[in-house]
N, CA, C and O atoms as a printed pandas DataFrame, in Angstrom:
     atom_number atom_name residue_name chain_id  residue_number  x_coord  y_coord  z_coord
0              1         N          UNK        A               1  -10.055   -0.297  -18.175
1              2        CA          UNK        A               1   -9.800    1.092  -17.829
2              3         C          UNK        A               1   -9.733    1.870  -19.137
3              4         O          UNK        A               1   -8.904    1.654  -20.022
4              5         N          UNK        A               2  -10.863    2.967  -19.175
5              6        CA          UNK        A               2  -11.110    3.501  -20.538
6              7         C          UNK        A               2   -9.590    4.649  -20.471
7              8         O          UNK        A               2   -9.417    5.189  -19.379
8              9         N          UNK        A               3   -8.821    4.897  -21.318
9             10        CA          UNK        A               3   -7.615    5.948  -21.338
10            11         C          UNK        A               3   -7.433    5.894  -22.781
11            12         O          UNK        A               3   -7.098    5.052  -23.614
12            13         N          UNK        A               4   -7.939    7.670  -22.744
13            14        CA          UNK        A               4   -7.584    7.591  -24.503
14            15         C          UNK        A               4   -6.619    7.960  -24.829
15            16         O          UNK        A               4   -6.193    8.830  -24.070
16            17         N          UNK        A               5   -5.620    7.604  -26.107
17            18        CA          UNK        A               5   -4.588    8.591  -26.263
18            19         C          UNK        A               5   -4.717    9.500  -26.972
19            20         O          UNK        A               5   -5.110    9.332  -28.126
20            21         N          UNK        A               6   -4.377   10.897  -26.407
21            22        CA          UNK        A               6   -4.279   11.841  -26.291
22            23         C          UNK        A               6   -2.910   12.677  -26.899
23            24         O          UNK        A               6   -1.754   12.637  -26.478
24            25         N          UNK        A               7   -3.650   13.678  -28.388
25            26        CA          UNK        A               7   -2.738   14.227  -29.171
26            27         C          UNK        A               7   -2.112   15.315  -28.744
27            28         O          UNK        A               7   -1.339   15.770  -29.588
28            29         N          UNK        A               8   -2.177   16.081  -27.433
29            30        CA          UNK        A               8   -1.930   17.211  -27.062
30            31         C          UNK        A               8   -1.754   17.239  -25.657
31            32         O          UNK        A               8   -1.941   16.118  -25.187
32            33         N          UNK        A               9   -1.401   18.286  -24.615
33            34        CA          UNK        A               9   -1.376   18.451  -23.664
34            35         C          UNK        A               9   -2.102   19.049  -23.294
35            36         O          UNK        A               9   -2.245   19.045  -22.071
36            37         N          UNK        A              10   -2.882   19.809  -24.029
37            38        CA          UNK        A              10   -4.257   20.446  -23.936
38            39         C          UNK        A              10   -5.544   19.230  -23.413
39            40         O          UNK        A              10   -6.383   19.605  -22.594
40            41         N          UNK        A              11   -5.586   17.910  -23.921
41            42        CA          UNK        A              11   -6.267   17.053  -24.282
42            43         C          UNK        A              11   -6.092   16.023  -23.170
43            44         O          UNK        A              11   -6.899   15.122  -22.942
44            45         N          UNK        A              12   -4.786   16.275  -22.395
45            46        CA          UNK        A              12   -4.529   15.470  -21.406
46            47         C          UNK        A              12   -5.424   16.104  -20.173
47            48         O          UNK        A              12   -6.192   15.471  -19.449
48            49         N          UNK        A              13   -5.162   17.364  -20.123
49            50        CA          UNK        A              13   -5.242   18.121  -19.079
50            51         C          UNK        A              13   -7.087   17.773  -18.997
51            52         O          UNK        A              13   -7.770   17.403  -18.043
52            53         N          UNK        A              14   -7.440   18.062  -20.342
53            54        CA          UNK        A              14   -9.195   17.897  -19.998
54            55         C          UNK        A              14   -9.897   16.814  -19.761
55            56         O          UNK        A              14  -11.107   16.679  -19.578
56            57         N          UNK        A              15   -8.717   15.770  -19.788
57            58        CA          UNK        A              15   -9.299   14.462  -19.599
58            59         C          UNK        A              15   -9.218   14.749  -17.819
59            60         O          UNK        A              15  -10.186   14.960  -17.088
60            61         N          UNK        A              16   -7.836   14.685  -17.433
61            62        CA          UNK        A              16   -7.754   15.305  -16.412
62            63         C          UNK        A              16   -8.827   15.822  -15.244
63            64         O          UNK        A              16   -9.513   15.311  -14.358
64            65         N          UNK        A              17   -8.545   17.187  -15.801
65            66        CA          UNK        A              17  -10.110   17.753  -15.378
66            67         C          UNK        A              17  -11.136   17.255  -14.996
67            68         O          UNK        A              17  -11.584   17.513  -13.879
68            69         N          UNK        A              18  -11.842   16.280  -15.994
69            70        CA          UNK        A              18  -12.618   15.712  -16.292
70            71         C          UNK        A              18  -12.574   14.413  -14.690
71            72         O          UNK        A              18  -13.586   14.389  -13.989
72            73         N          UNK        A              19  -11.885   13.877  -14.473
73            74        CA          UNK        A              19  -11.567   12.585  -13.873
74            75         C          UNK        A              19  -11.649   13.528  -12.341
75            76         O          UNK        A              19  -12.227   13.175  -11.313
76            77         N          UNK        A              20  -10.952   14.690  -12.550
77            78        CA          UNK        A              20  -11.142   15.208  -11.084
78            79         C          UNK        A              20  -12.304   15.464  -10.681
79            80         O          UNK        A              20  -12.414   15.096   -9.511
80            81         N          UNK        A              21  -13.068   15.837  -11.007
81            82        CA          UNK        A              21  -14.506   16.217  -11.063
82            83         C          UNK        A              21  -15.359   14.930   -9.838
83            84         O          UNK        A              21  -15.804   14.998   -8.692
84            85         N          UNK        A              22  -15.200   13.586  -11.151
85            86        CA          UNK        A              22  -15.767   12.174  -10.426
86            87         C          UNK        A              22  -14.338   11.870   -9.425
87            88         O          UNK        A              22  -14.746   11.181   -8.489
88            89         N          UNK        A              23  -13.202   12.056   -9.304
89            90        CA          UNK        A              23  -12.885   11.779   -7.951
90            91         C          UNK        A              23  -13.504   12.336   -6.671
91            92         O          UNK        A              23  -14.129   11.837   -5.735
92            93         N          UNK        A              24  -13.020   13.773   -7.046
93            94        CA          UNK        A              24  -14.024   14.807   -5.815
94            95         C          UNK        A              24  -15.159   14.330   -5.317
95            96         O          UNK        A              24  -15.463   14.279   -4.125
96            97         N          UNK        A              25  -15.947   13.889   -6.462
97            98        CA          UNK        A              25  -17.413   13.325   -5.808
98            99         C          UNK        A              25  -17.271   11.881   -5.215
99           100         O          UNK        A              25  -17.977   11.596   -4.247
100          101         N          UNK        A              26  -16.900   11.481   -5.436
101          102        CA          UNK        A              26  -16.362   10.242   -4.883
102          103         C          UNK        A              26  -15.736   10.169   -3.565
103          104         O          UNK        A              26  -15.902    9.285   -2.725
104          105         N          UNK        A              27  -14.740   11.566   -3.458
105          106        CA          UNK        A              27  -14.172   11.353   -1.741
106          107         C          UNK        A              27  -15.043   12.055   -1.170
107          108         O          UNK        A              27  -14.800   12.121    0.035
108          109         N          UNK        A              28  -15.963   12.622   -1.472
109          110        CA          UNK        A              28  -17.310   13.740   -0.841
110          111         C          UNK        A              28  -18.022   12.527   -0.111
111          112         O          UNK        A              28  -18.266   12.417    1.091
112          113         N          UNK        A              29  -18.340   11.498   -1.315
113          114        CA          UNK        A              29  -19.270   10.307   -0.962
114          115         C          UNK        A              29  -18.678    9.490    0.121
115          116         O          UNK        A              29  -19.241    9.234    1.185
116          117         N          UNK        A              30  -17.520    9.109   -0.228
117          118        CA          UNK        A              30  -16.674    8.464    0.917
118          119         C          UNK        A              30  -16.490    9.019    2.337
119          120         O          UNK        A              30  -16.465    8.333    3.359
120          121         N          UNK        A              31  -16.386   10.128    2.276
121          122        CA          UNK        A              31  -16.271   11.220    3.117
122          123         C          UNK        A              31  -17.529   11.094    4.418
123          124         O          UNK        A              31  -17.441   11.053    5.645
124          125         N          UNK        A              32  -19.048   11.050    3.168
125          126        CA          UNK        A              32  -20.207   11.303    3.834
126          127         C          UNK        A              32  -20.426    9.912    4.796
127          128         O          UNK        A              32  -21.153   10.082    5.775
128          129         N          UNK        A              33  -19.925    8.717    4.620
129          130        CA          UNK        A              33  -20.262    7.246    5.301
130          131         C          UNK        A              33  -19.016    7.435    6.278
131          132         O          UNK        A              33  -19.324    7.241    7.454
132          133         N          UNK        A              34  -17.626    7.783    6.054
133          134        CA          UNK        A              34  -16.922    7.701    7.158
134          135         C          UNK        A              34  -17.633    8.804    8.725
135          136         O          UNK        A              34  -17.683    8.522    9.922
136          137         N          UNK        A              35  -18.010    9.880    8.075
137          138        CA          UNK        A              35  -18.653   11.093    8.892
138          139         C          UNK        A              35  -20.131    9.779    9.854
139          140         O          UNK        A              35  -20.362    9.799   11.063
140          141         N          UNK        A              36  -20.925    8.710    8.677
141          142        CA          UNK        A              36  -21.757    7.846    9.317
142          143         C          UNK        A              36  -21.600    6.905   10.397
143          144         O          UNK        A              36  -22.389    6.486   11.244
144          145         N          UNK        A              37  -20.097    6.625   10.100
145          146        CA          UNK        A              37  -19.382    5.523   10.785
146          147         C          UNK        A              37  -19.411    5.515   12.785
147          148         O          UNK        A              37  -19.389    4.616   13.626
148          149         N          UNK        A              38  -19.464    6.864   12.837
149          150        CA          UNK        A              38  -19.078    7.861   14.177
150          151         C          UNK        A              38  -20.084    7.371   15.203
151          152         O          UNK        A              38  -19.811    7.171   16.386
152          153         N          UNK        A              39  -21.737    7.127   14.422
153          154        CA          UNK        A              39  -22.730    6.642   15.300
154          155         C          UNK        A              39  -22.938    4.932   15.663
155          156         O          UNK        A              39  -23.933    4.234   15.861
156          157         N          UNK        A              40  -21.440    4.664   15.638
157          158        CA          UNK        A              40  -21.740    2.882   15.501
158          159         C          UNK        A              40  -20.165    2.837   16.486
159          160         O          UNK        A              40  -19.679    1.742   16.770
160          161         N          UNK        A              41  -19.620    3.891   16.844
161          162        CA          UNK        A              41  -18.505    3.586   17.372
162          163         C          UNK        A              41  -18.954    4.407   18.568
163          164         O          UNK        A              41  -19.577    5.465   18.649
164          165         N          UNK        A              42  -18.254    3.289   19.788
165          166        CA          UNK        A              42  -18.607    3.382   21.124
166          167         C          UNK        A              42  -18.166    4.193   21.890
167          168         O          UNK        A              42  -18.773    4.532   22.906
168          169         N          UNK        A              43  -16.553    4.848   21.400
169          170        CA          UNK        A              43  -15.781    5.506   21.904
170          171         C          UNK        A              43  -14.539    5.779   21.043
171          172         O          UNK        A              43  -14.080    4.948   20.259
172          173         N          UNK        A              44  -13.902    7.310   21.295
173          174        CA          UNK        A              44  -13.090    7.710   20.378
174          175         C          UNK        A              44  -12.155    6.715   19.984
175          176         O          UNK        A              44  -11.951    6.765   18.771
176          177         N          UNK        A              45  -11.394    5.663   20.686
177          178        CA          UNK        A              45  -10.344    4.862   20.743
178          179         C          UNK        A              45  -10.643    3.907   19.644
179          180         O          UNK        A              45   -9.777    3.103   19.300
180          181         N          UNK        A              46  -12.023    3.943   18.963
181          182        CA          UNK        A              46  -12.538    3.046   18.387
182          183         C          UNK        A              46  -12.499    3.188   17.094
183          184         O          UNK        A              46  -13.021    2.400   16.306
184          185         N          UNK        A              47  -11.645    4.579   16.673
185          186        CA          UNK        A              47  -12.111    4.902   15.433
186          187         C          UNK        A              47  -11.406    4.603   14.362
187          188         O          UNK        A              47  -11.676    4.403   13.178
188          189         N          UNK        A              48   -9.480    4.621   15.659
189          190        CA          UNK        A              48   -8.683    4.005   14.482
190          191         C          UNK        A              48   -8.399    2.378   14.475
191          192         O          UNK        A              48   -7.816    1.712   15.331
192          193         N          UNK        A              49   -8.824    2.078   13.597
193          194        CA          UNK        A              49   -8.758    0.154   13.642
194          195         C          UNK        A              49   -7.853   -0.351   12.501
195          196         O          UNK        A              49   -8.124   -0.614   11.329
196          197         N          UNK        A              50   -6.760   -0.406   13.153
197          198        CA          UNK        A              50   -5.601   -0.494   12.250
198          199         C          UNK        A              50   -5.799   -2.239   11.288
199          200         O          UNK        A              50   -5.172   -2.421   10.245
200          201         N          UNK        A              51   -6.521   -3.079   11.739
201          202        CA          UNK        A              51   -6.848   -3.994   10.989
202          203         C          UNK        A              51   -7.754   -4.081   10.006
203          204         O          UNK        A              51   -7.752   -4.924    9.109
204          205         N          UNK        A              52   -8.705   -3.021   10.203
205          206        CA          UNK        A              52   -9.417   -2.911    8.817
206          207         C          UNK        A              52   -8.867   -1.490    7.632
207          208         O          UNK        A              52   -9.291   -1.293    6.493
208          209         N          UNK        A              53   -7.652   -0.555    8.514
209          210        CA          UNK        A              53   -7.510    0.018    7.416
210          211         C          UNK        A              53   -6.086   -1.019    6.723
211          212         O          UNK        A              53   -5.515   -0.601    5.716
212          213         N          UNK        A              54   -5.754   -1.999    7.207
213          214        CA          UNK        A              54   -4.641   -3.081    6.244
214          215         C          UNK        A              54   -5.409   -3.940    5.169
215          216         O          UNK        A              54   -4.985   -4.201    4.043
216          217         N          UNK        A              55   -6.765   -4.385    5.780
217          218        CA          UNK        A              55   -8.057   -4.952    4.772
218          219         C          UNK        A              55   -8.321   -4.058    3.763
219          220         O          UNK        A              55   -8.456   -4.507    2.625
220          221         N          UNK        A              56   -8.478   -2.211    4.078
221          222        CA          UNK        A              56   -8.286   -1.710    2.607
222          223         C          UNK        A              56   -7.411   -1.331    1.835
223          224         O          UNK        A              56   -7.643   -1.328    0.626
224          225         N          UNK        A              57   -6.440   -1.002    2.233
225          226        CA          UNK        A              57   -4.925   -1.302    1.575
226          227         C          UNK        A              57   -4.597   -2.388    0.497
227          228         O          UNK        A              57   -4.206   -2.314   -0.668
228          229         N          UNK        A              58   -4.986   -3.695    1.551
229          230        CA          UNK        A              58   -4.606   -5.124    0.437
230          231         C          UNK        A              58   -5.765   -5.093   -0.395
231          232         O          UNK        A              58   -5.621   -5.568   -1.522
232          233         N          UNK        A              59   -7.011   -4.585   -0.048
233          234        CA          UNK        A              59   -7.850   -4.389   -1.212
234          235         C          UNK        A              59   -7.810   -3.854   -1.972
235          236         O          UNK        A              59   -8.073   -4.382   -3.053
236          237         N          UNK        A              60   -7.437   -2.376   -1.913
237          238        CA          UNK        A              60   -7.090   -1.396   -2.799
238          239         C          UNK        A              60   -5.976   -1.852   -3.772
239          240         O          UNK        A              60   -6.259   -1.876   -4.970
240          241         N          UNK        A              61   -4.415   -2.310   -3.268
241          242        CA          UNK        A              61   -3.885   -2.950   -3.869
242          243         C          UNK        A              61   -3.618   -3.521   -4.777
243          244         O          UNK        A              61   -2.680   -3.482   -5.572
244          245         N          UNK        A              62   -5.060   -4.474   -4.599
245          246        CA          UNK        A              62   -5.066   -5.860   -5.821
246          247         C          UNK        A              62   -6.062   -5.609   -6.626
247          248         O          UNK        A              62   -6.394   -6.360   -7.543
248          249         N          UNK        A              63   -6.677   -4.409   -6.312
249          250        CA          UNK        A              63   -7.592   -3.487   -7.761
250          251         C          UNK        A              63   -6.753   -2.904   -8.600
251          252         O          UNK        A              63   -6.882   -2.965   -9.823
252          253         N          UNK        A              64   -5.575   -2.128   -7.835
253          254        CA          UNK        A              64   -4.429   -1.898   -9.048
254          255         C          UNK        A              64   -3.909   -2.587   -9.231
255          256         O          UNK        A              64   -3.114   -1.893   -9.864
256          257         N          UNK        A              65   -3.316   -3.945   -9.322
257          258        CA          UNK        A              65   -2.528   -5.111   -9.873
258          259         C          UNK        A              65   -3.796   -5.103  -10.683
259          260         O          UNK        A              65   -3.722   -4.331  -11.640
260          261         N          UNK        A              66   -4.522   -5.510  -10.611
261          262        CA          UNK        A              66   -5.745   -6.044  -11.706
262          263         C          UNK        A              66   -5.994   -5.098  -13.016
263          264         O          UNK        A              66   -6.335   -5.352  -14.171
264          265         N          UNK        A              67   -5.558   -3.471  -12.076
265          266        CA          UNK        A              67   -5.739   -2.414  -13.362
266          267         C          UNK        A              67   -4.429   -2.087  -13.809
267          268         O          UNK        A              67   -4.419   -0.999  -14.385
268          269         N          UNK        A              68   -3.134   -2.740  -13.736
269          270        CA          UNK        A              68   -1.923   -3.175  -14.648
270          271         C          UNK        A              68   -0.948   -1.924  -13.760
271          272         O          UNK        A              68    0.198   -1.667  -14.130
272          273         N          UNK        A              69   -1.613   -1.204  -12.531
273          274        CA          UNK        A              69   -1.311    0.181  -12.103
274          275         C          UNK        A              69   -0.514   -0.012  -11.069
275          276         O          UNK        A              69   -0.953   -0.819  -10.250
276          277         N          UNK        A              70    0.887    0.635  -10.750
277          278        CA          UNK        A              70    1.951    0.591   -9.692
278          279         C          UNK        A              70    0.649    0.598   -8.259
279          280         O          UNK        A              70   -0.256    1.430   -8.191
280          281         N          UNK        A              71    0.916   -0.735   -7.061
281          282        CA          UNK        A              71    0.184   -0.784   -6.329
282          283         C          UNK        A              71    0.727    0.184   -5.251
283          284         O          UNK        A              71    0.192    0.632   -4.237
284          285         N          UNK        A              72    2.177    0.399   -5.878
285          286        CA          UNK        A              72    2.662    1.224   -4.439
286          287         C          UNK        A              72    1.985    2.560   -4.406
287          288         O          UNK        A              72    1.517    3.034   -3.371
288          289         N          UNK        A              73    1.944    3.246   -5.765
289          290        CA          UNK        A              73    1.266    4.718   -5.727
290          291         C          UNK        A              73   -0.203    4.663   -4.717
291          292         O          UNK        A              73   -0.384    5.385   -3.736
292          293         N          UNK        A              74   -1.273    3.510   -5.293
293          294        CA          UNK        A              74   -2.370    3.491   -4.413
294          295         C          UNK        A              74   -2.116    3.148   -3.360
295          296         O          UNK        A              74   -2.722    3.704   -2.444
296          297         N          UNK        A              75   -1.269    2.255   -3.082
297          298        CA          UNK        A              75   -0.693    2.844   -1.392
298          299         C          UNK        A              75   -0.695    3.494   -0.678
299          300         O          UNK        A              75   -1.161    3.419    0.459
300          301         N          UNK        A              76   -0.197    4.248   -1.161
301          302        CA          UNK        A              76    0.108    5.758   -0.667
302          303         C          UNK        A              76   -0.737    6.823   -0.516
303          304         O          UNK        A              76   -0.899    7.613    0.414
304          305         N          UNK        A              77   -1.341    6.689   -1.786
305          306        CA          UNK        A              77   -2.354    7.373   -1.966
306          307         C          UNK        A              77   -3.277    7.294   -0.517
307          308         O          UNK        A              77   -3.638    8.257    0.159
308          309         N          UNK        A              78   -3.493    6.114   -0.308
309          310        CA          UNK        A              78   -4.644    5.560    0.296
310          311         C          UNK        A              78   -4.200    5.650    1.555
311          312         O          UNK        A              78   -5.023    6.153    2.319
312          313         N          UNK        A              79   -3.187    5.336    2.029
313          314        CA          UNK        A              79   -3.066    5.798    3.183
314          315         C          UNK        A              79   -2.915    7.029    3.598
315          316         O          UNK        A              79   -3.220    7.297    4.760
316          317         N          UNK        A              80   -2.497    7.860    2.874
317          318        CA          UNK        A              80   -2.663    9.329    3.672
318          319         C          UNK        A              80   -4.519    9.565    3.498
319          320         O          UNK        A              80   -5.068   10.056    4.484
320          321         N          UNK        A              81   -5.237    9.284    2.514
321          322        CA          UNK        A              81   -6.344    9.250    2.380
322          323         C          UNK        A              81   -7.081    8.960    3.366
323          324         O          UNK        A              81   -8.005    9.629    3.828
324          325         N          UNK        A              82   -6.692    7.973    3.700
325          326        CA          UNK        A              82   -7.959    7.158    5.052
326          327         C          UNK        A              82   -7.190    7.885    6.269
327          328         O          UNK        A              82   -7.816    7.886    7.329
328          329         N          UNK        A              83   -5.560    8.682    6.273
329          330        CA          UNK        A              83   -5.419    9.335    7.620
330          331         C          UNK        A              83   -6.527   10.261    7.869
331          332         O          UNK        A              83   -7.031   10.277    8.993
332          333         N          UNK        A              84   -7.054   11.197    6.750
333          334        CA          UNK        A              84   -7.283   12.348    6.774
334          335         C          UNK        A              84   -8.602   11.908    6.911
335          336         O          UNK        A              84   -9.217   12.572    7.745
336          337         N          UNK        A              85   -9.373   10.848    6.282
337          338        CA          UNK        A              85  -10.604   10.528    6.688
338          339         C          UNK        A              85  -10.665    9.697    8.697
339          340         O          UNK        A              85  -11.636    9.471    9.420
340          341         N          UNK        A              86   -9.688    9.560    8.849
341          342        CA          UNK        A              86   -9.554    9.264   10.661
342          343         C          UNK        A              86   -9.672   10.411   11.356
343          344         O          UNK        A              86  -10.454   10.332   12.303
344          345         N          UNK        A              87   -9.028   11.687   11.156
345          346        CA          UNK        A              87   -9.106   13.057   11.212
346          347         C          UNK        A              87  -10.629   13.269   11.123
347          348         O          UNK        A              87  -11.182   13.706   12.132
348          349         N          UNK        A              88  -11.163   13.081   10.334
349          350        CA          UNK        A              88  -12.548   13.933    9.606
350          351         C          UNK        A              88  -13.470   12.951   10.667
351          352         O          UNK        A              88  -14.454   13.412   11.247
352          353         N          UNK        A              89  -12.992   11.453   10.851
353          354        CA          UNK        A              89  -14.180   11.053   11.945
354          355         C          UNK        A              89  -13.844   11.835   13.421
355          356         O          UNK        A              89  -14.730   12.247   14.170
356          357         N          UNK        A              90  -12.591   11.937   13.647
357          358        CA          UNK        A              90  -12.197   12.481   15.234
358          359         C          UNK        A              90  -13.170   13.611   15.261
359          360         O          UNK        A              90  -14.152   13.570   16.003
360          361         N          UNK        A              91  -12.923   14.631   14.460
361          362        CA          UNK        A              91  -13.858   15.758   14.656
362          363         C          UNK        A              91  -15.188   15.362   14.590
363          364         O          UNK        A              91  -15.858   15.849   15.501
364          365         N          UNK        A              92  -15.817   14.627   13.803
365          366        CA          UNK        A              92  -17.284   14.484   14.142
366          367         C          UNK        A              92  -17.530   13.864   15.159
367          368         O          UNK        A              92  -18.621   14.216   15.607
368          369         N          UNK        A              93  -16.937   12.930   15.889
369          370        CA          UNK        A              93  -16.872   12.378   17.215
370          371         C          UNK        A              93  -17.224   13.253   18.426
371          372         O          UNK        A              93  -18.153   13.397   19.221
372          373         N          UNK        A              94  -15.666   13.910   18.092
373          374        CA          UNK        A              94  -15.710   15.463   19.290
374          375         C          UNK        A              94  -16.822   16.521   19.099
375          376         O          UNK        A              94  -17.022   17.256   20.066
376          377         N          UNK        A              95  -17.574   16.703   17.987
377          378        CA          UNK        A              95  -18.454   17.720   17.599
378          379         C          UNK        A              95  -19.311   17.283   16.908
379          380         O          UNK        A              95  -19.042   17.527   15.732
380          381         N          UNK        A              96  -20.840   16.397   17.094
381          382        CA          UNK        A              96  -21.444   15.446   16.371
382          383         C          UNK        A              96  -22.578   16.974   15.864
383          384         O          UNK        A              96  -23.515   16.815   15.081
């Protein structure tokens, strides 16, 4: 995990910046396959599958143990994350 240290708070912030940029595109991308997901599911009831969002959790998880990073924050993170992406499939469901 590239993290430079950083002489300023000016310097934090643009790294910052910087990282938000490739997250955004990243939950756009993520975003665009969950929105895909909608034509492979049979019926609304189908969308929340509480066993594969625990498969990305413990996955997510043990990418931050591996990146030395509190697993609870990506936790968290991740689960309100994938709520809001359950949300984002309901509506394309209801409104394809």
């Amino acid at each position: 995990m590239d993290v430079v240290n950083c002489s300023s708070l000016g310097e934090i912030r643009k790294n910052i910046d910087s990282l938000d940029m490739e997250i955004v595109s990243l939950l756009a991308r993520r975003g665009k396959y969950v929105q895909q997901a909608v034509k492979f599911k049979s019926n609304y009831s189908k969308i929340e599958d509480k066993k594969r969002v625990d498969e990305i959790i413990a996955k997510v998880t043990s990418y931050s143990r591996e990146l030395n990073f509190d697993p609870t924050v990506i936790e968290k993170i991740y689960s309100f994350l994938i709520e809001v992406y359950i949300q984002l499939e309901k509506e394309k469901f209801l409104n394809p």
